[in-house]
C-alpha positions in Angstrom: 109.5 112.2 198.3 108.1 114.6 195.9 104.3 114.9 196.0 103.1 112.6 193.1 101.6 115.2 190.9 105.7 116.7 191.0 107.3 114.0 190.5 110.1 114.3 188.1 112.5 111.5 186.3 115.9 111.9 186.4 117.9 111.0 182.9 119.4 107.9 184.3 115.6 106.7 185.8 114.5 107.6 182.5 117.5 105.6 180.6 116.3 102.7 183.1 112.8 102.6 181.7 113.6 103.0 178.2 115.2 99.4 179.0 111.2 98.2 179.8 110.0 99.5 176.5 112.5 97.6 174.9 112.4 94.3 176.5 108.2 94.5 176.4 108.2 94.5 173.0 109.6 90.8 173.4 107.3 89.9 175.8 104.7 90.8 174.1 106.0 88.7 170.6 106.0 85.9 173.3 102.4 86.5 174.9 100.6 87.1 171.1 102.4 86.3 167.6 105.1 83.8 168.9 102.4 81.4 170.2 100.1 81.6 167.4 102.6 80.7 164.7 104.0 77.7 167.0 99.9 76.5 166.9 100.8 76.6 163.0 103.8 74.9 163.1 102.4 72.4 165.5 99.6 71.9 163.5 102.0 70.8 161.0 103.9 68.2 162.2 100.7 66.2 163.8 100.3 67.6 167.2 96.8 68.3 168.7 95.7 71.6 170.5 96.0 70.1 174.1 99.6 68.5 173.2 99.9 71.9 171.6 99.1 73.8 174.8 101.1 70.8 176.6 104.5 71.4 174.8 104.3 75.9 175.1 103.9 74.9 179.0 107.0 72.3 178.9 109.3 75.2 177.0 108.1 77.6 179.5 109.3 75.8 182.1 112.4 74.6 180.5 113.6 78.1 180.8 112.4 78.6 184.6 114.6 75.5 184.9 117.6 77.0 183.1 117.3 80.5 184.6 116.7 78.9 188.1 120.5 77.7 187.8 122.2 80.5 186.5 120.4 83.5 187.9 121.8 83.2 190.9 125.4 82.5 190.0 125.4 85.1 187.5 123.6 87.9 189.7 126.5 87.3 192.4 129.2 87.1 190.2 127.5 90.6 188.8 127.5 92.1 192.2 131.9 92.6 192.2 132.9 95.6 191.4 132.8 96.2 187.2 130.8 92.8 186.5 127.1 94.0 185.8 127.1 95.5 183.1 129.0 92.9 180.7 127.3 90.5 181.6 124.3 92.3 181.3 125.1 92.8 177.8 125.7 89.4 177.2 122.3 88.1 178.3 120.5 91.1 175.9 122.8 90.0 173.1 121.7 86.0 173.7 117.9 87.2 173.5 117.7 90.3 170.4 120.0 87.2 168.5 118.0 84.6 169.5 114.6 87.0 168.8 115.9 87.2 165.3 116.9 83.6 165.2 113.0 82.2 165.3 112.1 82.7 162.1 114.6 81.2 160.3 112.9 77.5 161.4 110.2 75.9 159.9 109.5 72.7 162.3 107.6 73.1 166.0 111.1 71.3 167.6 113.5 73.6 166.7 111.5 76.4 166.7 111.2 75.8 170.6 114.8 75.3 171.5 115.7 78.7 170.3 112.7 79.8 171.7 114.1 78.8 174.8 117.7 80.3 174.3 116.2 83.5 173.4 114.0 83.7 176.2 116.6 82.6 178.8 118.3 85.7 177.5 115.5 87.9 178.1 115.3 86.2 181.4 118.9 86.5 182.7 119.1 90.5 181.7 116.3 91.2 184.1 118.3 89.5 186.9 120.9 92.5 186.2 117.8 95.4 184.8 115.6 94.6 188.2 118.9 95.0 190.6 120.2 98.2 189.0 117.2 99.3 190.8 119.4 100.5 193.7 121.9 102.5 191.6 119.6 104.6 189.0 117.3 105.5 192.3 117.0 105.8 195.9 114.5 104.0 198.5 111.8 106.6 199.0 111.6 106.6 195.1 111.7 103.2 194.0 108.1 102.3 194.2 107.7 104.7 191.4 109.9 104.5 189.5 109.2 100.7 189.1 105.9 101.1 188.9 106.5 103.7 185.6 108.8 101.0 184.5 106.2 99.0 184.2 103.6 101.6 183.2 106.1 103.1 180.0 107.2 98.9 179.5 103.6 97.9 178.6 102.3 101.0 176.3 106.0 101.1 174.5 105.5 97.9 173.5 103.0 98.6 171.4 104.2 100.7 169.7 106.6 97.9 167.2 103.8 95.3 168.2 100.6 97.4 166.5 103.9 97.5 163.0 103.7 93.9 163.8 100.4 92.8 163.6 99.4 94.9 160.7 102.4 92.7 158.8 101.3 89.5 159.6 97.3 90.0 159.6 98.2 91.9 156.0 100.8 89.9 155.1 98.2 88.4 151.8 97.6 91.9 150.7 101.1 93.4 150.5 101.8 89.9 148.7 104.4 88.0 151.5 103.6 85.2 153.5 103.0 84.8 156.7 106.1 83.3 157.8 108.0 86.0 155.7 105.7 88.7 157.8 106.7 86.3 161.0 110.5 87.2 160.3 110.2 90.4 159.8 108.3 91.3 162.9 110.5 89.2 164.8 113.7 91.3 163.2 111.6 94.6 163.9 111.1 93.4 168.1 115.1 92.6 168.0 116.0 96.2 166.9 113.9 98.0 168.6 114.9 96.2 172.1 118.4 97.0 171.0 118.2 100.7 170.5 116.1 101.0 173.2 118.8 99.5 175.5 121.5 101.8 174.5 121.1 104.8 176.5 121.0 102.8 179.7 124.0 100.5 178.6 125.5 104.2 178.1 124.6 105.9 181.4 124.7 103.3 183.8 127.0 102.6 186.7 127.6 100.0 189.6 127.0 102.1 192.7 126.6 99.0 195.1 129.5 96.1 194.8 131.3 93.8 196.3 135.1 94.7 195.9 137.1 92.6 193.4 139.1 89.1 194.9 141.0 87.1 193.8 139.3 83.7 192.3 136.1 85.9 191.8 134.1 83.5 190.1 134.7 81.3 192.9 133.9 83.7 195.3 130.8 84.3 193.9 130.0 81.0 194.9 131.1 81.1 198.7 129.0 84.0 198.5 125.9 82.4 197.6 126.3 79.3 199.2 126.6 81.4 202.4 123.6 84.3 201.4 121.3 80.6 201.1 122.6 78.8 204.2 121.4 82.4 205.9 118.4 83.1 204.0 116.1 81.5 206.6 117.5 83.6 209.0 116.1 87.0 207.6 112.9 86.3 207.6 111.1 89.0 206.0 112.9 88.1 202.3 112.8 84.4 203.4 108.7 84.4 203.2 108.8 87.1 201.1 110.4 84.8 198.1 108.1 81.6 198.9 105.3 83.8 198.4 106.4 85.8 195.8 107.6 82.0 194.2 103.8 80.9 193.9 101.9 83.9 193.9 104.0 85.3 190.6 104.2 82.0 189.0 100.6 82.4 188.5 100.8 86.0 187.6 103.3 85.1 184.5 101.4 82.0 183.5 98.5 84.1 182.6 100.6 86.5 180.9 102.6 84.0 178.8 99.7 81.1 178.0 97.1 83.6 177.4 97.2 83.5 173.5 98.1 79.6 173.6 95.0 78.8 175.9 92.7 81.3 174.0 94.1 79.3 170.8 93.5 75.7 172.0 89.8 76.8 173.0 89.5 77.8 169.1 89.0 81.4 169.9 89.5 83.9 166.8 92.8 84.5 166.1 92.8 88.0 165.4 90.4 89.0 168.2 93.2 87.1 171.1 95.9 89.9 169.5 93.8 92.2 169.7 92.6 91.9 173.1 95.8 91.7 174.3 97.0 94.6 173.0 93.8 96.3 174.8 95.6 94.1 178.2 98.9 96.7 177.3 97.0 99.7 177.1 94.8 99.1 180.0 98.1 98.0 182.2 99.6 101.7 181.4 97.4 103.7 183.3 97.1 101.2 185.8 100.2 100.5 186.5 100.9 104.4 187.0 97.6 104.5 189.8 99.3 101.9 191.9 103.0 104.0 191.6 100.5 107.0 192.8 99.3 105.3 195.7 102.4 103.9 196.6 102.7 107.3 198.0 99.7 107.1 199.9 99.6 103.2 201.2 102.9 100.7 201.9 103.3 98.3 199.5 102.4 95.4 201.8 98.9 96.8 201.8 98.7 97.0 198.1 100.3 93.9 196.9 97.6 91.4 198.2 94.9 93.4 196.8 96.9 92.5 193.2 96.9 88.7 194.7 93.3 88.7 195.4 92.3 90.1 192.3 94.7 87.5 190.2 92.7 84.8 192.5 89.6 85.8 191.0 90.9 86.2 187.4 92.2 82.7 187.5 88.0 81.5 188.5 87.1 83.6 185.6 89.2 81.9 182.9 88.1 78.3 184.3 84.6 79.1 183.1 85.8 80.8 179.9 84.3 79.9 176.2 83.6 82.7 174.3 85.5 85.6 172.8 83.7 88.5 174.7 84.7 86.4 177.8 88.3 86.6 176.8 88.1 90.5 176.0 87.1 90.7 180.3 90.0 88.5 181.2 92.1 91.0 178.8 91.1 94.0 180.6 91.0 92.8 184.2 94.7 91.3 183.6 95.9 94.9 182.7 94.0 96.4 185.8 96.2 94.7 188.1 99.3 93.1 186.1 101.5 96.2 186.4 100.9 97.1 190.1 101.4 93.2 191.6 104.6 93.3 189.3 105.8 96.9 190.3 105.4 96.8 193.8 107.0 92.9 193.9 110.3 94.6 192.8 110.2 97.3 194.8 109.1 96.2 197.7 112.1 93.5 197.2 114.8 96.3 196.5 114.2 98.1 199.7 114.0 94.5 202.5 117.6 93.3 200.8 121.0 94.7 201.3 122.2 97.0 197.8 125.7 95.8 197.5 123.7 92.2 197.4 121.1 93.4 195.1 122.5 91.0 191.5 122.7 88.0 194.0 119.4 88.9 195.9 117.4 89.4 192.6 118.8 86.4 191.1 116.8 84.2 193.5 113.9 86.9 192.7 113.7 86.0 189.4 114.0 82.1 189.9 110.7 82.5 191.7 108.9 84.2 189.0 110.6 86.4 185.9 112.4 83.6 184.3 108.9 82.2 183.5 106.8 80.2 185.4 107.6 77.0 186.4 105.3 75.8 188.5 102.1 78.0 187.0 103.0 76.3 183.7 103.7 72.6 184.8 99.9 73.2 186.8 98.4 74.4 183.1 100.2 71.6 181.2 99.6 68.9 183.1 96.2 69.7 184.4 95.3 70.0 180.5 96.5 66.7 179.5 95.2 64.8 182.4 91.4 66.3 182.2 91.5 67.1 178.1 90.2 70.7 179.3 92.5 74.0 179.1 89.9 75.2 181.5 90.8 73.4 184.1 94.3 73.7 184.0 94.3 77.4 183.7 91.4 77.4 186.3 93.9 75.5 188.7 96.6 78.4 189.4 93.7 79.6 191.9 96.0 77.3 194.2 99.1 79.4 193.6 97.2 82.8 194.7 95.9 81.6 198.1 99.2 80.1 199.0 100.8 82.9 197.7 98.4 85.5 200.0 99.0 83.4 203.3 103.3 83.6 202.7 103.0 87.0 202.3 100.9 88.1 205.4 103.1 85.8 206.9 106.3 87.8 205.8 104.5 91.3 206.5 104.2 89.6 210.4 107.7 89.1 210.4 108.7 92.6 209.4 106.1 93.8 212.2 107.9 91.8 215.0 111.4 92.5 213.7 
């Protein structure tokens, strides 16, 4: 590999990337303005801030549940030959419509079913964006290049976002309401995630593939069925997945409840957005270090640094209560959000075989970028049962030990191998 000061994109890497500007912008709708105006709407028809909190955590995991049975069917039937990129489109069609489609409701319910179309969307592209991986670049490249996904994801997203929040936190004095500001920062995240998708849509192409049979569909799931029964036999992604499942679950519950649990502790509204944005712009530069020593240390040395760090974050936020608190969080989350999540998919991309990669990264994302299932139930439940968001956000601690231990176990196994 190039020494890191020389290294150079190439257009289709770049195209690649443009694809994590885009689909940022969404998240970061969903980590900031989307929560806030559910609180509103919530608000509205009766519910308090823990049922609040409670019912963000239950759509979360609505869509881990969804994506957990279709990633994997649609990432191997993506894998044969000509398949990945339509229904790759699909999914980013499903999430810019269903982006647009929030506003248009003014009740909490249906404002979280489409919520939870649009995000499972979102979730099933990156099944397809995190496996074309092994066709824009090669093995000794891939740390960085993810890692600059990441790194170009989190400060691109700002860019629409900082349009966004100056239309809803001005929507008074250019004389439209807030809902009316709502739509059209939702309509503004929808086009630019489209136009930022179209040069990779574009420049792509399926370099790694299973060749086309008859009954494919079906195929696809002899295919699985067999990859699963297997699974335990390579050991390395077998412990690799169990820990990525926990330790990532409690990565993305951060990320995504951040702005509900800052909300139901009655934190100022404007100061949670803006903190957040500071988590973007901290997670740029950050996320680029770790893609630089990538180069210097193995990803299995790096990555439980990232789980260590998340370990502590998650003590931190069980004795939050004040706003400068919350700034902290926002700035240690951006320290280390990008690296743990760079290095995951890298480090995933070069232990599974490339012609496998849709199938293999469809069980990746059921353990983590769907949403967070198990993070969220934790959050949710351990809210409700106490009556303190501190608690249940202090409780993901659990996920990052367990998550350490699997993954020292699955660095063993690729030691011994």
């Amino acid at each position: 590999m190039e020494k890191s000061g020389k290294f150079r994109l190439t257009s289709l890497e770049r195209n690649w990337i443009l694809y994590d500007v885009g689909n940022s912008a969404f998240v970061l709708m969903v980590a900031t303005l989307i929560p806030i105006f559910f609180n509103a709407l919530a608000a509205a028809g009766g519910l308090s801030s823990v049922e609040y909190l409670a019912y963000w955590g239950y759509a979360s995991s609505a869509v881990t549940i969804i994506t957990a049975v279709l990633s994997p069917i649609l990432g191997t039937v993506a894998d044969t030959k000509g398949f990945k990129k339509p229904i790759f489109i699909l999914c980013v069609f499903v999430g810019i419509v269903g982006c647009c489609a929030m506003g248009a409701v003014s009740a909490w319910l249906p404002f979280l079913v489409i919520f939870v179309i649009a995000k499972v969307g979102f979730s099933g592209s990156l099944v397809f964006y995190d496996s074309m991986l092994s066709d824009v670049t090669t093995p000794e490249r891939m740390d960085e290049v993810s890692s600059r996904g990441y790194a170009w994801g989190y400060i691109g997203s700002c860019v629409p976002f900082v349009v966004c929040l100056g239309l809803v936190l001005g929507a008074g004095s250019i004389g439209i309401s807030q809902m009316t500001a709502l739509n059209l920062a939702l309509l503004l995240t929808a086009a630019w995630w489209l136009l930022t998708t179209l040069p990779l849509l574009k420049s792509y192409k399926q370099l790694y593939y299973v060749e086309v049979e008859k009954h494919a569909v079906r195929q696809s799931f002899v295919r699985i069925g067999h990859t699963l029964r297997h699974l335990p036999e390579d050991k390395q992604v077998f412990w690799f997945l169990l820990a990525f499942f926990c330790y990532i679950d409690g990565v993305y519950t951060i990320i995504d409840m951040a702005t509900a649990y800052g909300t139901a502790l009655g934190l100022d509204t404007t100061g949670l957005l803006l903190a957040l944005l500071v988590t973007q712009i901290v997670a740029f530069p950050s996320a680029l270090v770790f893609g630089r020593l990538s180069n210097k240390y193995p990803s299995a040395k790096l990555i439980p640094v990232c789980i260590a760090a998340y370990a502590g974050i998650a003590v931190f936020a069980f004795f939050l209560t004040q706003q400068w608190q919350f700034w902290v969080l926002a700035v240690i989350v951006g320290m280390f959000q990008g690296g743990v999540q760079a290095l995951s998919r890298s480090h995933f991309a070069k232990i599974i075989p490339p012609e496998k990669s849709g199938e293999y990264f469809g069980l990746f994302d059921i353990c983590g970028k769907g949403a967070s299932f198990l993070g969220t139930m934790i959050v949710s439940v351990g809210s409700q049962l106490t009556g303190s968001a501190n608690v249940g956000v202090g409780s993901l601690i659990l996920l990052f030990i367990v998550g350490f231990v699997l993954f020292r176990v699955s660095c063993r196994q690729s030691e011994t191998a």
